[in-house]
FIDO-43611 format. One record per residue (C-alpha): residue number from 1; residue in one letter; x negated, y, z negated. Coordinates in steps of 0.05 Angstrom, whole numbers. Each point is the difference from the previous one (the first is absolute). Layout:
N
<seq->NUM type->a x->X y->Y z->Z>;
...
END
This chain:
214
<seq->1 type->x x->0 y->0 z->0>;
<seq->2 type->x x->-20 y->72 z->11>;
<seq->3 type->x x->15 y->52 z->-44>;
<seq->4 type->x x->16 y->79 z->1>;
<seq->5 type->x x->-10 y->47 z->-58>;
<seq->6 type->x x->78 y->-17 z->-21>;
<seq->7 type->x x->-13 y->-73 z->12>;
<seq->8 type->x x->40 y->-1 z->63>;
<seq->9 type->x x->-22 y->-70 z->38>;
<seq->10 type->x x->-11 y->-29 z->69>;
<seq->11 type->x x->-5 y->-72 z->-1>;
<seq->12 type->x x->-60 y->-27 z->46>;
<seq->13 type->x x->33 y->-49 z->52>;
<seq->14 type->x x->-31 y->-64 z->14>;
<seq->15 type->x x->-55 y->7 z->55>;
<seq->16 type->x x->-51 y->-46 z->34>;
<seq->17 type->x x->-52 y->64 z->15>;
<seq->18 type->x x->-6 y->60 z->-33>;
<seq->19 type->x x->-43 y->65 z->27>;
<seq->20 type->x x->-18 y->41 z->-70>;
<seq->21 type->x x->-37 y->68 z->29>;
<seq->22 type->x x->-24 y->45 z->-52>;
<seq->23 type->x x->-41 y->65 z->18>;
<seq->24 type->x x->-35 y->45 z->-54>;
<seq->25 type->x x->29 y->0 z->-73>;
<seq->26 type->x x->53 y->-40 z->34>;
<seq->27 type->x x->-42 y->-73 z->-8>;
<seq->28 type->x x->16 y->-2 z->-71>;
<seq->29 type->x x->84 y->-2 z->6>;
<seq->30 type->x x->-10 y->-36 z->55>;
<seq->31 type->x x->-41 y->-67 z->-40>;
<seq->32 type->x x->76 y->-12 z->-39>;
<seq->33 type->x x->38 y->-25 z->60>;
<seq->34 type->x x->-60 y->-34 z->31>;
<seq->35 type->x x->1 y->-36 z->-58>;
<seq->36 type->x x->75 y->-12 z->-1>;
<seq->37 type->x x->11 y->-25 z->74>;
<seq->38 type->x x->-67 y->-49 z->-10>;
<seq->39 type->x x->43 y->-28 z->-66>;
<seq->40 type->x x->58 y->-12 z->40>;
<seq->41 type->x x->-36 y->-37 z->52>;
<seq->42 type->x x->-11 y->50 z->59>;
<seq->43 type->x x->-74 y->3 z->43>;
<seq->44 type->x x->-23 y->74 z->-31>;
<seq->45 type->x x->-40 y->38 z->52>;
<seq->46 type->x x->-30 y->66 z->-37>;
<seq->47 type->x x->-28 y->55 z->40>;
<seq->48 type->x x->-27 y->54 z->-39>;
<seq->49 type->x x->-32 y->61 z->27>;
<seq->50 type->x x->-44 y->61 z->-32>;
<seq->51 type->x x->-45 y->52 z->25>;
<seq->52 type->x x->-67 y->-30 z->-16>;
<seq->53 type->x x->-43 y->-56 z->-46>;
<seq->54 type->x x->-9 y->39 z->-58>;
<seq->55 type->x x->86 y->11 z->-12>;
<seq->56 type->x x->12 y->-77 z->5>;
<seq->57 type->x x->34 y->-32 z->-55>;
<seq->58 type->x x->35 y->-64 z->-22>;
<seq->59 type->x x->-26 y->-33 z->59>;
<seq->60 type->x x->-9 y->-68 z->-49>;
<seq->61 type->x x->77 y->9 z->-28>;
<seq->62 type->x x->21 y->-4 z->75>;
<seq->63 type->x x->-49 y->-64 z->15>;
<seq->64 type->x x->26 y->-36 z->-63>;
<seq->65 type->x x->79 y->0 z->21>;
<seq->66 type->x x->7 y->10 z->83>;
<seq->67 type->x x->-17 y->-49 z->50>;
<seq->68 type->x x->-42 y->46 z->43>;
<seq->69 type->x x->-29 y->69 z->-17>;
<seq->70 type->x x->-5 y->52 z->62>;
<seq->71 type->x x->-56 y->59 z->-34>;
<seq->72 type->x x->5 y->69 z->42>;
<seq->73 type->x x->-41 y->60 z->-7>;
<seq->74 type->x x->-7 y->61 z->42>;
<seq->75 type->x x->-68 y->1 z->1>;
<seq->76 type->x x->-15 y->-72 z->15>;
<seq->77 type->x x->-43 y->3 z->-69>;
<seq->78 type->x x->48 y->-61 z->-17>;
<seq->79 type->x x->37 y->-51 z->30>;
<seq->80 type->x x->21 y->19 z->73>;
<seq->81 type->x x->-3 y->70 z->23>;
<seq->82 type->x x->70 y->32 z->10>;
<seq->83 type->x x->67 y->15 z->-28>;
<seq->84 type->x x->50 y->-30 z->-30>;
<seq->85 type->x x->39 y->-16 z->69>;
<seq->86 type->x x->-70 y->-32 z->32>;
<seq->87 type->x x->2 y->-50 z->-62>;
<seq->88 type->x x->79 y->-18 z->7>;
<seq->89 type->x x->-26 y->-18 z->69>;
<seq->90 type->x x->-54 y->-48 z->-24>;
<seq->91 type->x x->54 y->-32 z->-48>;
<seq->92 type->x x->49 y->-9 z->62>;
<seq->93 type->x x->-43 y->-50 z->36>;
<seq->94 type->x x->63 y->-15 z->44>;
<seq->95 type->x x->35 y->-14 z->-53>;
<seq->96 type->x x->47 y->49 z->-29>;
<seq->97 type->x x->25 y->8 z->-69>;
<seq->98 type->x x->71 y->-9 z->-36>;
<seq->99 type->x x->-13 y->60 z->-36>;
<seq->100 type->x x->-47 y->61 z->-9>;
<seq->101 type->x x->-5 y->36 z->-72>;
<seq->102 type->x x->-40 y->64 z->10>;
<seq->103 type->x x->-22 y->45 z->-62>;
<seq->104 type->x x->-48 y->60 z->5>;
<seq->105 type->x x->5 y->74 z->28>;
<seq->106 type->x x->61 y->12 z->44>;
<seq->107 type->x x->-37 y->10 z->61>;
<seq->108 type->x x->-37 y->-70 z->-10>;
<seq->109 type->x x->78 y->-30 z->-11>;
<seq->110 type->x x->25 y->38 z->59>;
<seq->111 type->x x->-58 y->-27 z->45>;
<seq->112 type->x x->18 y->-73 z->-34>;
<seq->113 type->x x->78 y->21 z->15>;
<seq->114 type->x x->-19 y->15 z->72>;
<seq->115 type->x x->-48 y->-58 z->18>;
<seq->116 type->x x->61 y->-56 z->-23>;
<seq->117 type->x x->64 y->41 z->28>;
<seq->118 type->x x->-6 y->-26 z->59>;
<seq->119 type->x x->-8 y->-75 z->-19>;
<seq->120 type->x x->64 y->7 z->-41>;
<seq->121 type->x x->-48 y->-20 z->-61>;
<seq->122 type->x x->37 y->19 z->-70>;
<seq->123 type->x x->-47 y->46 z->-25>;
<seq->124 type->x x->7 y->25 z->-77>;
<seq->125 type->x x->-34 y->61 z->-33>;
<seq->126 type->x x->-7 y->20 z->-58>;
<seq->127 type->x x->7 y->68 z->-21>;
<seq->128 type->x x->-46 y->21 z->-72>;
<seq->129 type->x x->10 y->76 z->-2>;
<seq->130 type->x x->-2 y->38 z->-65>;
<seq->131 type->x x->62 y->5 z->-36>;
<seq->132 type->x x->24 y->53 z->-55>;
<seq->133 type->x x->63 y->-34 z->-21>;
<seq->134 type->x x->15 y->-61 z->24>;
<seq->135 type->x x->72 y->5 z->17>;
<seq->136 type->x x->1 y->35 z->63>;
<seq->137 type->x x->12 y->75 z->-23>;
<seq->138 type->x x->-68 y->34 z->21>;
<seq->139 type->x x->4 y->-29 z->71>;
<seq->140 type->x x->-82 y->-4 z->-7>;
<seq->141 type->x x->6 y->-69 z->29>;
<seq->142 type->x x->50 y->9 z->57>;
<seq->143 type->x x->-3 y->-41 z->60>;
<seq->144 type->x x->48 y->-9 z->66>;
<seq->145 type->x x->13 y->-61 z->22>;
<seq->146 type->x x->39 y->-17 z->61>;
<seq->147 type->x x->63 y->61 z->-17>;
<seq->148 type->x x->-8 y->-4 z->-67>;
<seq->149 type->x x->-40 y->32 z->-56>;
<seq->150 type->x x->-25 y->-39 z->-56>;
<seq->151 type->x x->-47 y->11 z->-63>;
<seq->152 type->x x->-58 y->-52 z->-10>;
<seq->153 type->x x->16 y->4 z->-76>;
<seq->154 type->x x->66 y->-29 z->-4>;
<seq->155 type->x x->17 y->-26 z->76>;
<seq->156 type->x x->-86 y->-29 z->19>;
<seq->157 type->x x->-43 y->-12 z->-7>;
<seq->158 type->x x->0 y->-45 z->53>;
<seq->159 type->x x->37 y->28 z->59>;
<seq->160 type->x x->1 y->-24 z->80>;
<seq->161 type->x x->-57 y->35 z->37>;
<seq->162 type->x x->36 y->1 z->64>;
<seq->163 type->x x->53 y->38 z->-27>;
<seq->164 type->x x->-37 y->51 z->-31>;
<seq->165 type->x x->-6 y->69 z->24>;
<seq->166 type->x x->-86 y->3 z->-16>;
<seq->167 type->x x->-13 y->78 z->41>;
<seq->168 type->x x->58 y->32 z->-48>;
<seq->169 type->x x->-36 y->-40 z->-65>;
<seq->170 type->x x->-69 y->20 z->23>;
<seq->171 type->x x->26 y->72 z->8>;
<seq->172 type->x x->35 y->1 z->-68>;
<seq->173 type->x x->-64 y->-22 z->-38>;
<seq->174 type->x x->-40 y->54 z->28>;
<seq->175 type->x x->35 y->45 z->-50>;
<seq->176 type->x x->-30 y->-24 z->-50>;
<seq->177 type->x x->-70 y->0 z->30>;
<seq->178 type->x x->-22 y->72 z->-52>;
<seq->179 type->x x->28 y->-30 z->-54>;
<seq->180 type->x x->-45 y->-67 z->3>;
<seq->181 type->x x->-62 y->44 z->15>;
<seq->182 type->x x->6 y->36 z->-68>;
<seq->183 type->x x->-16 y->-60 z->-43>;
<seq->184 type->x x->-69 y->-2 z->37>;
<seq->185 type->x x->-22 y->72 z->-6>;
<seq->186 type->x x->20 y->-8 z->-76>;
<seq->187 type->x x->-46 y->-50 z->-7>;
<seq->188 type->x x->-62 y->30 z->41>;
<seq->189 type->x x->6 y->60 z->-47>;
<seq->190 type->x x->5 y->-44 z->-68>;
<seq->191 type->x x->-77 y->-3 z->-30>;
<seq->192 type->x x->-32 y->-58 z->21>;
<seq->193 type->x x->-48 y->-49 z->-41>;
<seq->194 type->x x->-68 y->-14 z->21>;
<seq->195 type->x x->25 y->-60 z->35>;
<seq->196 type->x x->50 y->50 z->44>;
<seq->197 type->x x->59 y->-32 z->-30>;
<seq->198 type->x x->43 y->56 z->-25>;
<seq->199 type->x x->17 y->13 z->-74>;
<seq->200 type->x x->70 y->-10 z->-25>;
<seq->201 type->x x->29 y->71 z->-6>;
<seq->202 type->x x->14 y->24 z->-80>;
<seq->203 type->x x->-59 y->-56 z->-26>;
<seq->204 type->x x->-57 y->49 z->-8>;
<seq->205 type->x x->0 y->73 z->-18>;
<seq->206 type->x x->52 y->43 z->18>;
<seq->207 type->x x->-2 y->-21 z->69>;
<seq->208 type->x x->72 y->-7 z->35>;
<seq->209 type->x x->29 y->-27 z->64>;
<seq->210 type->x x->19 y->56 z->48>;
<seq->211 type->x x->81 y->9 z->-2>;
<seq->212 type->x x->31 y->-9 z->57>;
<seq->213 type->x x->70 y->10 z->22>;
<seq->214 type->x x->42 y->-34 z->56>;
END
C-alpha cells in the first residue's frame, strides 16, 4: 500500500514487471514500492538517474531488492551516461513493462510521462511537495490532472502521470523559487567553524539568525 499525508491508499495491483525510476532526492521514496512489487512477486527493473558519481546514493538498497539495477548519470562518471529516458530504454530491451512508477523532479516525471504515453504503459507518479496543512486549504500542493484539480496531501500522492498537466505544475512551483533561496543565504551568513560548517544560530554570544519575513 501507498500512503498520503492523511493515509489515503492506492493498493499496488498484481504485476509480472515493474519499471521503479527515481531521479535526484526522488531514489529514496522510490526504494518502498520497489520493495513492495518484488514482495508480491513482480520482476523489479530500477532505473535511477543523478547528475554525477559523487551524488549517488543507495545504490546497494536498490541491488539488495530489484532484479536488475539500470545506474544513470549525466556525466557518465557512473553507470551509463544519459538521462533518465536513455536508461528506461536500456530496461525496455523489447520488452515493455506493465507498469512505470516515476518519482523525482517534475520535469524528470514529465519526460518518464512522455516516453510511456505512447505505449499505453500505466505510468504512476508520485508527487512529494511541501505541505503547510495537510488538508488541502493552502493549495501549496495543487496539481491538475486530466479536468480536475487535486491536492497531493489528501487526494496523492500517487496520481496517473498521463493525466497530469506537468507545464502548469512546473510553472506553479516557480513561485516559490525566492522563498527556497532564503534558507541558503541564511546559512552563508551564519558564523562558520573552522571546519566551514556553520554554527547553530543563538548557541554562542549574542549572535542571532537574520529575520526574515515572507
Amino acid at each position: 500500500m501507498r500512503w498520503s499525508a492523511h493515509g489515503h491508499t492506492q493498493p499496488d495491483q498484481s504485476c509480472e514487471k515493474v519499471l521503479c525510476v527515481g531521479g535526484g532526492l526522488g531514489v529514496a521514496p522510490d526504494l518502498s514500492p520497489g520493495r513492495g512489487f518484488k514482495e508480491a512477486g513482480a520482476y523489479v527493473i530500477a532505473v535511477l538517474g543523478f547528475r554525477n558519481a559523487d551524488l549517488v546514493f543507495w545504490e546497494e538498497k536498490f541491488r539488495d531488492c530489484c532484479d536488475e539495477l539500470i545506474l544513470c548519470t549525466n556525466d557518465g562518471s557512473a553507470g551509463i551516461k544519459g538521462l533518465i529516458t536513455d536508461g528506461i530504454r536500456v530496461a525496455w530491451r523489447g520488452t515493455q513493462h506493465e507498469e512505470v512508477v516515476a518519482i523525482g523532479p517534475p520535469v524528470m516525471m514529465k519526460a518518464c510521462a512522455d516516453a510511456t504515453r505512447p505505449y499505453k504503459i500505466k505510468t504512476m507518479v508520485k508527487r512529494q511537495p511541501i505541505m503547510v496543512d495537510g488538508t488541502g486549504m493552502c493549495g501549496g500542493c495543487r496539481v491538475k490532472v486530466g479536468d480536475q484539480v487535486k491536492f497531493a496531501c489528501v487526494d496523492g500522492p500517487d496520481f496517473d502521470g498521463h493525466l497530469v498537466d506537468f507545464d502548469d505544475l512546473m510553472v506553479r512551483l516557480q513561485r516559490y523559487t525566492t522563498v527556497e533561496k532564503r534558507p541558503r543565504t541564511l546559512v552563508r551568513e551564519l558564523p562558520h567553524d573552522q571546519a566551514g560548517r556553520p554554527e547553530r544560530a543563538g548557541c554562542t554570544g549574542d549572535r542571532r539568525a537574520p529575520q526574515v519575513s515572507c
